[in-house]
C-alpha positions as CSV (number, residue, x, y, z in Angstrom):
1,X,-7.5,18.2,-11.9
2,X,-7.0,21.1,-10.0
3,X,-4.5,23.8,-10.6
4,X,-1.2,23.6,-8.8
5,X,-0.8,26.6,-6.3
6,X,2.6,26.8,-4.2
7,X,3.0,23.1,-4.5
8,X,7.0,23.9,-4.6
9,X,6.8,25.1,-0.8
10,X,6.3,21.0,0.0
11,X,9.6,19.7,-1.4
12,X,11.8,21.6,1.0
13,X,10.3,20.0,4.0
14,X,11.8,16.8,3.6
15,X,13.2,16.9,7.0
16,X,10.7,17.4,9.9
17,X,11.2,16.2,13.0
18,X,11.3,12.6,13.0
19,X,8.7,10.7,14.8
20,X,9.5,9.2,18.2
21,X,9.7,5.7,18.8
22,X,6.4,4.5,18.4
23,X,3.5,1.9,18.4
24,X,0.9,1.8,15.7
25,X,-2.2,1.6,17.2
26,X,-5.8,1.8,16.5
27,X,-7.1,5.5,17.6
28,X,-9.5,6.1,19.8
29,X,-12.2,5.9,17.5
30,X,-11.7,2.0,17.3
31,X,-10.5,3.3,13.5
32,X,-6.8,2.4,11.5
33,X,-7.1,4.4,8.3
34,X,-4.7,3.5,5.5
35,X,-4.0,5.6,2.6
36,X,-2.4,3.4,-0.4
37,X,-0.5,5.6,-3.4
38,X,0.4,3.4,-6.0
39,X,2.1,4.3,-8.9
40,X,3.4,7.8,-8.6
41,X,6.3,8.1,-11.6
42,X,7.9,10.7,-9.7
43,X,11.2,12.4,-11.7
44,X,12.0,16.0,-11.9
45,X,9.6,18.2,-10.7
46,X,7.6,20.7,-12.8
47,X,10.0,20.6,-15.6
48,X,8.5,16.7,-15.6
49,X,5.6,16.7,-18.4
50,X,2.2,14.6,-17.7
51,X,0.8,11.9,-19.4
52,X,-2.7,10.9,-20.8
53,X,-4.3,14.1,-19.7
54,X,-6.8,16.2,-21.1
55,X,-5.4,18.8,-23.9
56,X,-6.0,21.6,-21.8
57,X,-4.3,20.3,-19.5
58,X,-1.3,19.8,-20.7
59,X,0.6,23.3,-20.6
60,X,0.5,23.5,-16.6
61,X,0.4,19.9,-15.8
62,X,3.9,18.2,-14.2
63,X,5.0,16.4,-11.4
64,X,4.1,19.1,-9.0
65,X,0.3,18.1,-10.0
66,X,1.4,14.5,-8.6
67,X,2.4,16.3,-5.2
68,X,-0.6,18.7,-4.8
69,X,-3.3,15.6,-5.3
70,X,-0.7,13.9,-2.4
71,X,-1.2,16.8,-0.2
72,X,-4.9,17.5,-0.9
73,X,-5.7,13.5,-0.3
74,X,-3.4,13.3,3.5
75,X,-5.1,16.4,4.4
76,X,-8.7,15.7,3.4
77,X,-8.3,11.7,4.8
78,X,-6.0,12.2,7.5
79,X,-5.1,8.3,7.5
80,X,-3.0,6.7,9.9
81,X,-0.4,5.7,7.6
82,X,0.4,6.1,3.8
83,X,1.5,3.0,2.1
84,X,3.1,3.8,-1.5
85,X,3.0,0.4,-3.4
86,X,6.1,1.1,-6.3
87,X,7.1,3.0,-9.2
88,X,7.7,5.9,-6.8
89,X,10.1,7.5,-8.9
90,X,10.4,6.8,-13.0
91,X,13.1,5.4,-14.6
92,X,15.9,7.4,-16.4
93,X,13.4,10.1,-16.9
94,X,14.3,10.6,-12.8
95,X,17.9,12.4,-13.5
96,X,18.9,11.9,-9.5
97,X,16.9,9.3,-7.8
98,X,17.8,10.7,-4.1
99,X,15.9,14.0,-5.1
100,X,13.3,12.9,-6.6
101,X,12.6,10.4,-3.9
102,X,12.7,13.5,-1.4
103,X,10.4,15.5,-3.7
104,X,8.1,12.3,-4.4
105,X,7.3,11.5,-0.4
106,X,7.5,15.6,0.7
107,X,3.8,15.4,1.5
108,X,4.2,12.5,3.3
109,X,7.0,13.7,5.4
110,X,5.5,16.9,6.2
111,X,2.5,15.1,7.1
112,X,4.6,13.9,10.3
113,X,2.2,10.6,9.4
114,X,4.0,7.5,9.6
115,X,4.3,6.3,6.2
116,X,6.4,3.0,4.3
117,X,7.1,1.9,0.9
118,X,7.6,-0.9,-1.3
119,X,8.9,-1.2,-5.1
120,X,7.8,-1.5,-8.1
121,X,9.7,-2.2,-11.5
122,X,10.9,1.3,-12.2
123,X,12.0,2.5,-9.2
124,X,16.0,1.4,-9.8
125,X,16.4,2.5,-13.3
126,X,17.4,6.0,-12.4
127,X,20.8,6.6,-10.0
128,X,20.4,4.5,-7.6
129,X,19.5,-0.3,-7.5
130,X,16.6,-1.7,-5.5
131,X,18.9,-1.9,-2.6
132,X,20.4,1.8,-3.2
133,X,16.7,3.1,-3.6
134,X,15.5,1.3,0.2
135,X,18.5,2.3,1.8
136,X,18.0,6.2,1.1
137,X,14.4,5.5,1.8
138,X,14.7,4.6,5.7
139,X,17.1,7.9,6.4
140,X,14.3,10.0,5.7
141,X,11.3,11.0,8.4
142,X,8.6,9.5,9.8
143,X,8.9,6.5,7.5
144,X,9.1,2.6,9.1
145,X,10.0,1.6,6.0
146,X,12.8,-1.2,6.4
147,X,15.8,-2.9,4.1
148,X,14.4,-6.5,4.8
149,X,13.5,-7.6,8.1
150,X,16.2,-6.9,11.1
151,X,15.5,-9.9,12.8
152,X,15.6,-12.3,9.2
153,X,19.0,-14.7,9.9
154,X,18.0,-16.4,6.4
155,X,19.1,-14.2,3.2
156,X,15.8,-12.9,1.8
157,X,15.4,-12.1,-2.2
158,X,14.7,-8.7,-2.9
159,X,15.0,-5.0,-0.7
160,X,11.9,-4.1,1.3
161,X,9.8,-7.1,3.1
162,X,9.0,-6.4,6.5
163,X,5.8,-6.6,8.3
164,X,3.9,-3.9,10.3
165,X,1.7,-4.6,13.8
166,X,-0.9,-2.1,14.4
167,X,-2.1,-2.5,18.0
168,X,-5.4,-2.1,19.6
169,X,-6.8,1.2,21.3
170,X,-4.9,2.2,24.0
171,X,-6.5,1.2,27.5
172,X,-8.4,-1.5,25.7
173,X,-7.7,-5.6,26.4
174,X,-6.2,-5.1,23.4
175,X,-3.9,-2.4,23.8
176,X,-0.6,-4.6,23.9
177,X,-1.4,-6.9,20.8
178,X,-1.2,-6.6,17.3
179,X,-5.0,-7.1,15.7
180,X,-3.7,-6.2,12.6
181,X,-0.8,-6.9,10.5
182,X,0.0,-5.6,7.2
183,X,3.2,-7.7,5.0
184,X,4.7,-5.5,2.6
185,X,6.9,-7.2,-0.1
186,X,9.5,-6.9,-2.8
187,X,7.3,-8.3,-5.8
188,X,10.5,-7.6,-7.9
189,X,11.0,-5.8,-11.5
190,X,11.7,-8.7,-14.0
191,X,12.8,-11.9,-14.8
192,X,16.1,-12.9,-14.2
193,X,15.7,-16.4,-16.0
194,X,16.4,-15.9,-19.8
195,X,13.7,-19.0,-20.4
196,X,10.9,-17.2,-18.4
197,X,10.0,-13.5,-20.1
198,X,8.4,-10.4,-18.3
199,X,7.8,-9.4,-14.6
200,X,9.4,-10.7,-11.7
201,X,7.3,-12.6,-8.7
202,X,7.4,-12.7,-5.0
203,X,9.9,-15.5,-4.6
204,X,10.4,-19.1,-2.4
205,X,12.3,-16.9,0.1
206,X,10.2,-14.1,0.6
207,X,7.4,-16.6,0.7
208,X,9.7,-18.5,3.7
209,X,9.8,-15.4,5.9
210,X,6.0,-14.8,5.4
211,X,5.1,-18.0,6.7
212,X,7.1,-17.8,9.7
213,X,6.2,-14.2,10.1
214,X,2.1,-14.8,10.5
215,X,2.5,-18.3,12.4
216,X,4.3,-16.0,15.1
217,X,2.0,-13.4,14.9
218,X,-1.0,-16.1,15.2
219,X,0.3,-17.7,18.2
220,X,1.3,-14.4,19.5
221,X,-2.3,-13.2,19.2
222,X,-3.9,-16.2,20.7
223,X,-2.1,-16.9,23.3
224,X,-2.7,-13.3,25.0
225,X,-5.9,-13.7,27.7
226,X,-8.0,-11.1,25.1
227,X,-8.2,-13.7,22.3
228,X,-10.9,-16.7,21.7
229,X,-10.5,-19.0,19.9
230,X,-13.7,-18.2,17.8
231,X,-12.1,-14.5,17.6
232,X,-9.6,-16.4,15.1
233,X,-6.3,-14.9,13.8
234,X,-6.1,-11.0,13.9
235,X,-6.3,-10.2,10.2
236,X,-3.8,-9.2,7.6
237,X,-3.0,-7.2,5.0
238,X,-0.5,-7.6,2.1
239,X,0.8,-4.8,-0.1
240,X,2.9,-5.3,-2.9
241,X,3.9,-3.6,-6.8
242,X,2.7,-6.2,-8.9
243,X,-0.5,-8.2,-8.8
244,X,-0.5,-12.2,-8.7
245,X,-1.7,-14.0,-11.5
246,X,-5.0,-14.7,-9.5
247,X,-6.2,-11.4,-10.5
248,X,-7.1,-12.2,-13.6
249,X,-9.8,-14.9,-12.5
250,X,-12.0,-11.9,-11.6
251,X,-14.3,-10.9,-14.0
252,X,-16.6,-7.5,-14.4
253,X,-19.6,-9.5,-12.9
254,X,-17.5,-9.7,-9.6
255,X,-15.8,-6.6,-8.6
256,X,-15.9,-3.5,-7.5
257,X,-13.9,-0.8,-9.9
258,X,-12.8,-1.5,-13.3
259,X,-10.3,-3.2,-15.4
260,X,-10.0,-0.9,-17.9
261,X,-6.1,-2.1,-19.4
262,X,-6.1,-2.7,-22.6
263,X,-3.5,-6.0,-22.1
264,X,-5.9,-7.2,-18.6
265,X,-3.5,-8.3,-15.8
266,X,0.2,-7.4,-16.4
267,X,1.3,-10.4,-14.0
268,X,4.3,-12.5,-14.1
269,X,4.8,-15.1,-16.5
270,X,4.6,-17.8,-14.3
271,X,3.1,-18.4,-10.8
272,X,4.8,-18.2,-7.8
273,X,2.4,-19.6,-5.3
274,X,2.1,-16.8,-2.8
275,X,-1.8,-16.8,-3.2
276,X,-1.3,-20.4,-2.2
277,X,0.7,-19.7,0.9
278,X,-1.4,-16.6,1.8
279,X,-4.6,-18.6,1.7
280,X,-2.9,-21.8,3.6
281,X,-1.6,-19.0,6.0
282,X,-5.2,-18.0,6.9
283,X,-5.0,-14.3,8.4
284,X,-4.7,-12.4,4.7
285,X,-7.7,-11.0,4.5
286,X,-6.8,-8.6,1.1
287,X,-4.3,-7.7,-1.3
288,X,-3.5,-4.1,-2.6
289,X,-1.2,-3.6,-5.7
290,X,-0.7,-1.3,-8.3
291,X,1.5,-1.4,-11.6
292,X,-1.7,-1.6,-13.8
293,X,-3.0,1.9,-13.5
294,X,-6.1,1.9,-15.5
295,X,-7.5,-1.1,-13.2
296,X,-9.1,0.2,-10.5
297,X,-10.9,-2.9,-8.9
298,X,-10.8,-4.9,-5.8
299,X,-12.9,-8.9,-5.7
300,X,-12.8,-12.1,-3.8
301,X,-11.0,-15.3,-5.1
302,X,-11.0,-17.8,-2.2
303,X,-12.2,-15.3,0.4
304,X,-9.0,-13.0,0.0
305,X,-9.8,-9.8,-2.0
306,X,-7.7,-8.5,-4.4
307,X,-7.5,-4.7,-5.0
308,X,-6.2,-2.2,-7.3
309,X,-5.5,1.4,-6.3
310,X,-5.5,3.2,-9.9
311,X,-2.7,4.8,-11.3
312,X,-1.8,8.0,-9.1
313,X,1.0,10.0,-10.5
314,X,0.4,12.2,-13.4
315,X,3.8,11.3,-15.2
316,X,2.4,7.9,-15.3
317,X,0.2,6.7,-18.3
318,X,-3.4,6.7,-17.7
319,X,-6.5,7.9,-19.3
320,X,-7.0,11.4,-20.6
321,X,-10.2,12.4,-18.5
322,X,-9.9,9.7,-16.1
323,X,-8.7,10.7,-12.9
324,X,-6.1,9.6,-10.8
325,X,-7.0,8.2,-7.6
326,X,-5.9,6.5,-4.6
327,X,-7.8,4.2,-2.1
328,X,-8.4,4.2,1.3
329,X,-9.0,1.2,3.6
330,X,-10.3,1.6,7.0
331,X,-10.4,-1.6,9.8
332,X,-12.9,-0.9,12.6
333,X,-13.1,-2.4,16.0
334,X,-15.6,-4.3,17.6
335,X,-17.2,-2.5,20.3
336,X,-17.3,-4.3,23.8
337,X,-18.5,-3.8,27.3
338,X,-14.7,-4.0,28.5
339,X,-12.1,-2.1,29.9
340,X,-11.9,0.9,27.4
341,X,-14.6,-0.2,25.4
342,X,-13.0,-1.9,22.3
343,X,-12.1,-5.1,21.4
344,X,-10.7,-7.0,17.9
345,X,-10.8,-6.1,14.7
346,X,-14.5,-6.3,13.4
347,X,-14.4,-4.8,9.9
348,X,-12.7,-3.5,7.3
349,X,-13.7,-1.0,4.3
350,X,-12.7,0.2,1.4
351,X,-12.9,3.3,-1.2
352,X,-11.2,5.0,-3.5
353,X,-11.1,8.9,-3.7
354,X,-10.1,10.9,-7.6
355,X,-8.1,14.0,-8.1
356,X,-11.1,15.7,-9.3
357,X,-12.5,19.4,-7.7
358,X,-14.2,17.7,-4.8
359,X,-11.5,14.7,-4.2
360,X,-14.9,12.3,-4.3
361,X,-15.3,9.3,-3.2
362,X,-16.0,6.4,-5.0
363,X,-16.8,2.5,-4.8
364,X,-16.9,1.7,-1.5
365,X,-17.3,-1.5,-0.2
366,X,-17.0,-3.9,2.5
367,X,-13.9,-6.3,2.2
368,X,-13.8,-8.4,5.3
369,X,-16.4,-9.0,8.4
370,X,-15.9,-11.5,11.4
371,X,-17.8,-14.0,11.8
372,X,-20.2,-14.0,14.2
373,X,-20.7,-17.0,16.3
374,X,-24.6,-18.1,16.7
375,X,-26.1,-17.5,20.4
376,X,-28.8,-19.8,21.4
């Protein structure tokens, strides 16, 4: 952990100028780099004490250390956008949950990097509910965050699901299609049915909107003169707080990371079937969650892989010695011999980088590949 140096200057730049109307896109590197923060625990600034850290650490370590890894990682990565997957803010302990939402994305809004968010289960225990808490969140700049979906005539459960299009290079056959989509969710806090205990799940609704959602974008994407049909539907993403019960198929022998919670998987109760409809979907090609911060790992169940990030914030609970991290994921083009030189997506790779001196990079892998068709 490094020590904190003028960290405070950050949280009064939470208005920039705001972003134009825009179109994500890949850059012209044929590279969309996404930084995921998960689990941040924001509350009061550096009168906010850490937890799980190293005793000499303790006397200088606050929320301000949460901030200045924030800073550190957008500078040294530079991603395209920042996706922070719940528990942004913490509970009661977060005295006003407008500031400490301001203070907790600073970086990100100074950044002028587009950015979005989803919830976790502790985001609404402070000032403001779930809906309070998304609301304030789309004011603020550079953020595409969204309520729920503007163009949803169905009621949706939960604040927060909306999908993203990222858009091939400019100048490319590609350049006016989305080749890859993320779906962000509201995976809820907990149960609201007194005969089923713990967390809450992505529900029949949600699940509604994300099957419509990626059968449009499929037949969007193939019916543009740039697709083939062995090119297949552009891939997807999902992010979302807290991880499906398929997580806990995975075992040490297949991963990459570490599942180092005491309790395993802290899913819901009971199964909601969205790794059912993601898989009968066929474009999700991983899943990134956070809420168990000490597990670290991303494997395959059914050809989807299912990630971790590791717990981020420092007045989160974690491991003393451990260090918080965040993971990157980067989707790479395919390089072609047309019009501006790049064509669908072709790969997409993942690592994880810790708050330590050097912000090094660990464990990364390869998630997702096309398929290549055989020539003769």
């Amino acid at each position: 952990m490094v020590t904190v140096v003028a960290v405070v200057v950050l949280l009064s730049l939470c208005f920039v100028p705001i972003l134009g109307e825009q179109k994500l896109r890949f850059g012209r590197n044929g590279e969309f780099k996404i930084l995921q923060v998960a689990d941040m625990h924001f509350a009061n600034g550096k009168t906010t004490p850490c937890e799980n850290v190293l005793p000499s650490q303790v006397a200088t370590c606050s929320d301000l250390n949460t901030t200045a890894f924030l800073s550190r990682i957008i500078s040294a990565e530079k991603p395209n956008l920042i996706v922070f997957t719940g528990d942004n803010i913490y509970g009661s302990d977060a005295t006003d949950a407008a500031k400490s939402l301001n203070a907790a994305f600073a970086p990100a809004i100074a950044s002028n990097i587009p950015w979005v968010v989803v919830l976790g289960n502790h985001d609404q225990e402070s000032t403001l509910s779930r809906e309070g808490i998304m609301k304030h969140i789309v004011t603020l700049n550079n953020t595409l965050s969204q309520v729920n979906p503007s163009n949803q005539t169905r009621i949706i459960d939960g604040f927060g699901n909306y999908n993203l299009e990222i858009g091939g290079v400019k100048g490319s056959g590609f350049e006016n299609k989305s080749v890859l989509n993320l779906y962000l969710l509201d995976s809820g806090d907990y149960s609201t049915v007194p005969s089923i205990p713990g967390y809450g799940w992505i529900k029949p609704s949600q699940q509604m909107w994300f099957q419509s959602t990626s059968a449009k974008l499929q037949e969007e994407y193939m019916s543009k003169a740039a697709a083939t049909a062995e090119d297949g539907p552009a891939p997807g993403l999902a992010y979302f707080h807290i991880p499906l019960p398929e997580y806990a198929i995975l075992e040490s022998t297949n991963l990459t990371g570490v599942k180092l919670e005491p309790a395993g998987i802290s899913s819901a109760s009971v199964n909601s079937g969205f790794f059912t409809t993601m898989k009968a979907a066929g474009d999700v090609k991983a899943v990134f969650t956070g809420h168990d911060h000490l597990n670290d790992f991303c494997g395959k169940v059914m050809d989807i892989q299912l990630c971790y990030s590791g717990g981020f914030g420092y007045h989160a609970y974690g491991k003393a010695g451990w260090d918080r991290r965040a993971r990157v994921v980067v989707a790479t083009l395919e390089r072609t011999q047309n019009q501006g030189g790049w064509g669908n997506v072709d790969s997409i790779k993942t690592w994880k980088r810790l708050d330590d001196g050097n912000l090094t990079a660990i464990d990364a892998q390869l998630l997702w590949t096309k398929k290549r068709i055989p020539t003769a």
